[in-house]
C-alpha positions in Angstrom: 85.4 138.6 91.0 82.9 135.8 91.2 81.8 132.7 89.6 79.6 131.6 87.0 79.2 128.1 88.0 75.9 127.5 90.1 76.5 128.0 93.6 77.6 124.8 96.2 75.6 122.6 98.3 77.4 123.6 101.7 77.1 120.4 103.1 79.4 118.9 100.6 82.2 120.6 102.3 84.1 120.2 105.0 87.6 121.5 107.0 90.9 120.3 107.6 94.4 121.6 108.7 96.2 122.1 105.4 98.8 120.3 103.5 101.8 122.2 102.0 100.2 122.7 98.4 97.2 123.9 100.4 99.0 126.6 102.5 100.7 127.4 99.5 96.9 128.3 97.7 96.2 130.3 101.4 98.8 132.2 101.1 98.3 133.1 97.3 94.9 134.2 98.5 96.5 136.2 101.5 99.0 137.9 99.8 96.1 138.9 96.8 94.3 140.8 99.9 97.1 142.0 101.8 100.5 142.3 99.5 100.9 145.8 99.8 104.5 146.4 98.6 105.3 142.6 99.1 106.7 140.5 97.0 104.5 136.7 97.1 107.8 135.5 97.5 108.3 137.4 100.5 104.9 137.2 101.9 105.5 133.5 101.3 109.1 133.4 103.5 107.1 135.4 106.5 104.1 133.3 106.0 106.4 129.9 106.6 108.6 131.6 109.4 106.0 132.4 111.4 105.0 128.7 111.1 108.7 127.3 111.8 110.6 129.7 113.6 108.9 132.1 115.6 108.0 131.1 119.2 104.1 131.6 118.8 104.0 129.4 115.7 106.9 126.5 116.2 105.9 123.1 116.8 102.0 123.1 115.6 101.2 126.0 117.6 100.1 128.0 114.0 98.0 125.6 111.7 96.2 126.3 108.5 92.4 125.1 108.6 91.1 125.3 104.6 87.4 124.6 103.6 87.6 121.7 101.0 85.1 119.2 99.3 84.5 115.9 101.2 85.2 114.5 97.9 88.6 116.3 97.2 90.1 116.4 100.8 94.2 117.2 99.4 93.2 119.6 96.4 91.5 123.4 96.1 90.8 125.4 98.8 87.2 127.5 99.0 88.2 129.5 102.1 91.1 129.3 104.3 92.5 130.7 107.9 95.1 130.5 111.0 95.0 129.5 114.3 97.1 130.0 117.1 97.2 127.6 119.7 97.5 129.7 123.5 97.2 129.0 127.1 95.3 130.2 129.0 93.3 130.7 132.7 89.3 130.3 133.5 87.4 130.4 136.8 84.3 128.5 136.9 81.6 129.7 137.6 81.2 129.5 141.5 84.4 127.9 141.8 87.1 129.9 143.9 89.8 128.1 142.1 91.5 129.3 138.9 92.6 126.6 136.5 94.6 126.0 133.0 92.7 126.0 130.2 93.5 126.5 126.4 92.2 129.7 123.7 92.6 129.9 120.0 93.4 133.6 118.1 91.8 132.9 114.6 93.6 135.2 111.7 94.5 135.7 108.1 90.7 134.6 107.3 90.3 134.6 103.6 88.5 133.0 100.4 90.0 133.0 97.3 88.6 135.6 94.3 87.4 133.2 92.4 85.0 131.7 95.2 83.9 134.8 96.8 80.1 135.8 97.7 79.5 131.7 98.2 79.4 131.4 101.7 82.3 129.5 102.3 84.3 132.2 104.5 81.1 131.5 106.7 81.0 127.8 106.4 85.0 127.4 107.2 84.3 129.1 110.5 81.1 127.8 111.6 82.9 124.4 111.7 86.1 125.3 113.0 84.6 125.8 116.6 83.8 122.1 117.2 87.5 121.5 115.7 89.1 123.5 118.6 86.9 122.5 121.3 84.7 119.8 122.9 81.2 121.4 120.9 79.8 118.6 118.6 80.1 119.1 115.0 77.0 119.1 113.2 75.5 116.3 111.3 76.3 117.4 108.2 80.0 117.6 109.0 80.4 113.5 108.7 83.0 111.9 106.6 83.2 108.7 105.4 86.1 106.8 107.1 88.2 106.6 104.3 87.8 110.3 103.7 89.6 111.5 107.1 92.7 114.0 106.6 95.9 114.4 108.3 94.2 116.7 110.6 93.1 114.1 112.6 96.9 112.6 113.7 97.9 116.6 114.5 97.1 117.0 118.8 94.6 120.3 118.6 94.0 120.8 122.8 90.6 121.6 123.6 89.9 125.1 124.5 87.4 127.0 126.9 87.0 130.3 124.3 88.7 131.5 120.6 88.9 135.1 119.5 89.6 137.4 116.5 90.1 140.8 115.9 87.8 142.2 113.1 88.5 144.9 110.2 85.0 144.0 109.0 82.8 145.5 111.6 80.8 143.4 114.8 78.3 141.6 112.6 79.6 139.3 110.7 81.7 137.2 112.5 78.6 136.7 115.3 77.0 134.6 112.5 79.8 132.2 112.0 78.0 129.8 114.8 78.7 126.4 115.4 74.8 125.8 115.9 71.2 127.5 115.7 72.0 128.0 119.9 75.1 130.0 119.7 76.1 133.2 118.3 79.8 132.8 116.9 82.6 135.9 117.6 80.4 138.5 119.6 82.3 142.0 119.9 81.3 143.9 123.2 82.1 147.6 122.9 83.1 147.5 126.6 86.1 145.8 125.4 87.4 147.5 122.1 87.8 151.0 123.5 91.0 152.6 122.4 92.8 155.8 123.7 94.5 158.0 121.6 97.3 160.6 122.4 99.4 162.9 121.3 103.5 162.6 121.8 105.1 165.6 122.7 108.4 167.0 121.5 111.7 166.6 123.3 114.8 168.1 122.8 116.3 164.6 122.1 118.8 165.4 125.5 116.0 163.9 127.6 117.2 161.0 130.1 115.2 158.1 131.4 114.1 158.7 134.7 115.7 156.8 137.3 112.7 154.9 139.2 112.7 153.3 134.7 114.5 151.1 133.1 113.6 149.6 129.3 112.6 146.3 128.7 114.0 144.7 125.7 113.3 140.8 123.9 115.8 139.5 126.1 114.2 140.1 129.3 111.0 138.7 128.7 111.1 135.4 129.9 111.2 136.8 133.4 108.6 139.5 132.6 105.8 137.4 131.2 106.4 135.4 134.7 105.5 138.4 136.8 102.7 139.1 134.1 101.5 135.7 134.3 100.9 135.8 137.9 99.6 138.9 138.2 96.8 138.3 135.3 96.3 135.1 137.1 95.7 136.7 140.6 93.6 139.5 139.1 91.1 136.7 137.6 90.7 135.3 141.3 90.0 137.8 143.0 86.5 138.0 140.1 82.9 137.3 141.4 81.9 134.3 139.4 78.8 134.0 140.9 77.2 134.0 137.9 79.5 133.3 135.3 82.6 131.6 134.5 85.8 134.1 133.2 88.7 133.4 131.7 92.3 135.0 130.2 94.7 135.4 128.4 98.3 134.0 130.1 100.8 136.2 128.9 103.2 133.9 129.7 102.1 131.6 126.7 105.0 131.0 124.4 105.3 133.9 121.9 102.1 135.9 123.0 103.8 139.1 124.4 106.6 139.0 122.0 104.2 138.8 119.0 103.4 142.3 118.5 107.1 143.9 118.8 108.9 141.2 117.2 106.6 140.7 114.0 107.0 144.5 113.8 111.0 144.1 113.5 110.0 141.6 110.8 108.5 144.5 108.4 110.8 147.2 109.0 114.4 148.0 110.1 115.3 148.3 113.6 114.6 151.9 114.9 117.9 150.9 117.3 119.9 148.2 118.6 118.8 146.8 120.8 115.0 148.2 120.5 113.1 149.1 123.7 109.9 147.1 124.3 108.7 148.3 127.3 109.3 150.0 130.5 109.8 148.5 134.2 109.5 150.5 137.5 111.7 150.2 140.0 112.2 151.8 143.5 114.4 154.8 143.7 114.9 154.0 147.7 116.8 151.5 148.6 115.7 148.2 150.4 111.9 149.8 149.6 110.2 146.6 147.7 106.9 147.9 146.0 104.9 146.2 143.3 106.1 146.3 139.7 104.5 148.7 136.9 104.9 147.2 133.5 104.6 148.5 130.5 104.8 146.9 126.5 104.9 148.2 123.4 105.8 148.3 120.0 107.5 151.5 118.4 105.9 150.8 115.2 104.0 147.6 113.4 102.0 148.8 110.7 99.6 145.9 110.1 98.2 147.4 113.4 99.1 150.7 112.9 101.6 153.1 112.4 101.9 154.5 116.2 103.2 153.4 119.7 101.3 150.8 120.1 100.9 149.8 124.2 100.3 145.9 124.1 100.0 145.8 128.2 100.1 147.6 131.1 100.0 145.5 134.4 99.8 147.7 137.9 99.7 151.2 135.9 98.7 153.5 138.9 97.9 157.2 137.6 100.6 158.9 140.2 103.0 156.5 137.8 101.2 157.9 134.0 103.0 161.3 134.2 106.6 160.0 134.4 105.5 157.1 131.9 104.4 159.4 129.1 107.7 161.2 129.6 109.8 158.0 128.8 107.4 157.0 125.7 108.0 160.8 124.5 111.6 160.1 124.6 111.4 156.7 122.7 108.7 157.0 120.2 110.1 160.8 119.0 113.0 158.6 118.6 111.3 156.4 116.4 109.3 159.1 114.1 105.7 158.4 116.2 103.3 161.4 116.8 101.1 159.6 118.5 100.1 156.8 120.8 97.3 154.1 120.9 96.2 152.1 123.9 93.6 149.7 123.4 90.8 147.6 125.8 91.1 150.5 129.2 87.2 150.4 130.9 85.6 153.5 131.0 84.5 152.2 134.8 87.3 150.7 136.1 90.1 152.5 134.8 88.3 155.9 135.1 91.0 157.5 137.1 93.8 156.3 134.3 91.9 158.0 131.6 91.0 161.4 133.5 94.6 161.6 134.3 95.8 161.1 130.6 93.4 163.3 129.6 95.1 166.2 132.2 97.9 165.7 131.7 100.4 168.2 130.4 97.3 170.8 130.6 95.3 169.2 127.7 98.7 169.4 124.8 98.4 165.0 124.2 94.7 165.7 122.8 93.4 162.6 124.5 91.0 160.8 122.1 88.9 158.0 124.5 86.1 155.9 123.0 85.1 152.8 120.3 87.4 151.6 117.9 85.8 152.7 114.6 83.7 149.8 113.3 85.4 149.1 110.0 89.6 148.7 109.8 89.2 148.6 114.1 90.6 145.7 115.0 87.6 144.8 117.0 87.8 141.8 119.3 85.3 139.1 119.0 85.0 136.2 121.8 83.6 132.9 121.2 82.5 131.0 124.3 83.3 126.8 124.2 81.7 126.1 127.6 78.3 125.8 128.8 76.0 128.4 126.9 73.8 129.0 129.3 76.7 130.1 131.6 77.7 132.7 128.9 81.2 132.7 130.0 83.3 136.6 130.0 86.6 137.2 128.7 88.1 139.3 130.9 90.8 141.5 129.2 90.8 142.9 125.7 94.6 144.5 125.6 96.2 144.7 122.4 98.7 142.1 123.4 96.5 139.3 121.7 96.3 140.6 118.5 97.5 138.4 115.9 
């Protein structure tokens, strides 16, 4: 549905972080797209938890940007979105140092009916990038003193790089630039490959293996410290000769837990307490040898309704063949057929994928390419730092999905 009235004069708009009666129209607008079988009123009590109680939203982490007039700061909403506040790692370019930085996930991007086909969806997100990090805003961004909103009293930490994931192909959020200079979210089909298996049957007797044990909420806190160090070790060992890189820490509050614990928010739990992942350990004792971990989600269906692996950290392919076997036993357990990895290198994870693809003689149907362009979930990076440095993201696992 669209409007009658003559279309807008862009630069007559501008963005802010929301107050209540405009997260309120947000998530109207939200739940129009994406209700499913929802109530409003319960899209509207996940919409605030997420904001107040979970541990990736709590204390400003989760703020809603809206697209509003210059002269109507507090009132309608044209276009409206999330962002959720993460730390981060970056290596300079030529620098053998790895620092702290800050990232942004932008979600939930959406423009009410009644202004659709205006160009605000476009306009909201061009000028959010100089919001979250130290890119000017352009000229026609200014407000008149009086005119400033709340947003400016809320502490928004500069960051090096934002992403999304996009259900609406590779194009269109590359044109949401912050200037003539700078593409906006760029998707690299290097980094939204997915991988595709089948689950095999068990006879629901089947035991853990011993060198296994499951990971569950609990033990996180300890996990996403191994994880932290070893994504942080990974990115120096990376020739930044010519350009910076940066990542993900998984360690940032809420990140891993995102994807397995929103899921529990949609659905019963498949058991008590639900498995999240899978942690090697040596069968021999006194033998120390570095940790494989695994994590997942049984089933969250705004992703998709599979075992979903969110991250795999020292996954050797002597290690895949007794790892399939344990996500067999949990995700028949949990109704899945199948299995989806996402962001594994055609190049550097070569081996991984051949011995998927082999294993049990050819019965998981291994499926290895591109995320399909529309519905895919396909990650787009925006770069903050010096554009002629062109700075690389350098992991695209499912874990960051918001």
């Amino acid at each position: 549905m669209t409007t009658d009235r003559p279309r807008a004069n862009l630069d007559d708009f501008t963005i802010h972080v929301a107050n209540h009666d405009q997260q309120i129209q947000h998530a109207k607008a939200g739940w129009i797209h994406w209700k499913k079988d929802n109530t409003f009123e319960r899209y509207w009590d996940m919409y605030r938890k997420e904001r107040e109680e979970s541990p990736w939203g709590n204390n400003g982490k989760m703020l809603t940007w809206v697209l509003v007039r210059k002269d109507d700061i507090e009132g309608e909403i044209y276009a409206a979105c999330e962002t959720y506040q993460r730390k981060g790692f970056i290596k300079q370019k030529g620098s053998d140092s790895v620092e702290d930085t800050h990232l942004y996930g932008i979600a939930s991007v959406v423009t009410p009916q009644q202004h659709l086909r205006n160009g605000y969806a476009t306009r909201l997100l061009s000028l959010l990038h100089s919001r979250l990090s130290n890119l000017p805003p352009p000229s026609f961004d200014a407000l008149p003193d009086k005119s400033e909103s709340s947003s400016s009293e809320i502490c928004i930490p500069k960051a090096c790089g934002s992403i999304l994931w996009s259900d609406v192909g590779s194009k269109f959020y590359s044109k949401c630039s912050p200037d003539s200079d700078r593409q906006g979210w760029v998707v690299d089909d290097h980094q939204v490959t997915e991988l595709v298996w089948k689950i095999l049957p068990t006879s629901g007797s089947e035991q853990l293996e011993k060198v296994w044990e499951w990971i569950y909420l609990s033990d996180l806190s300890s996990i996403n410290h191994t994880l932290s160090q070893g994504a942080k070790e990974n990115l120096r060992k990376v020739d930044t000769s010519e350009r910076s890189v940066y990542i993900h820490d998984p360690a940032s509050e809420g990140t891993t837990s995102f994807i397995p614990l929103k899921g529990t928010w949609q659905r019963p739990l498949i058991m008590n307490p639900e498995p999240i992942g899978l942690k090697y350990k040596s069968d021999i004792q006194g033998q120390e040898e570095e940790e494989t971990i695994i994590l997942f989600s049984l089933r969250t269906i705004n992703i998709g309704d599979r075992l979903l692996i969110t991250y795999i950290h020292n996954l050797k392919s002597e290690r895949l063949p007794s790892v399939l076997k344990a996500l067999d036993i949990i995700g028949r357990k949990a109704n899945q057929e199948e299995g989806w990895i996402w962001g594994l290198n055609a190049s550097n994870d070569d081996e991984l994928i051949k011995t998927w693809q082999d294993d049990s003689k050819g019965e998981r149907q291994v499926k290895f390419g591109r995320r399909k362009e529309i519905d895919g979930h396909l990650l787009g990076v925006a770069w903050y730092g010096d554009k002629e440095d062109k700075g690389e993201l350098v992991d695209g696992q499912m874990y960051t999905w918001m």
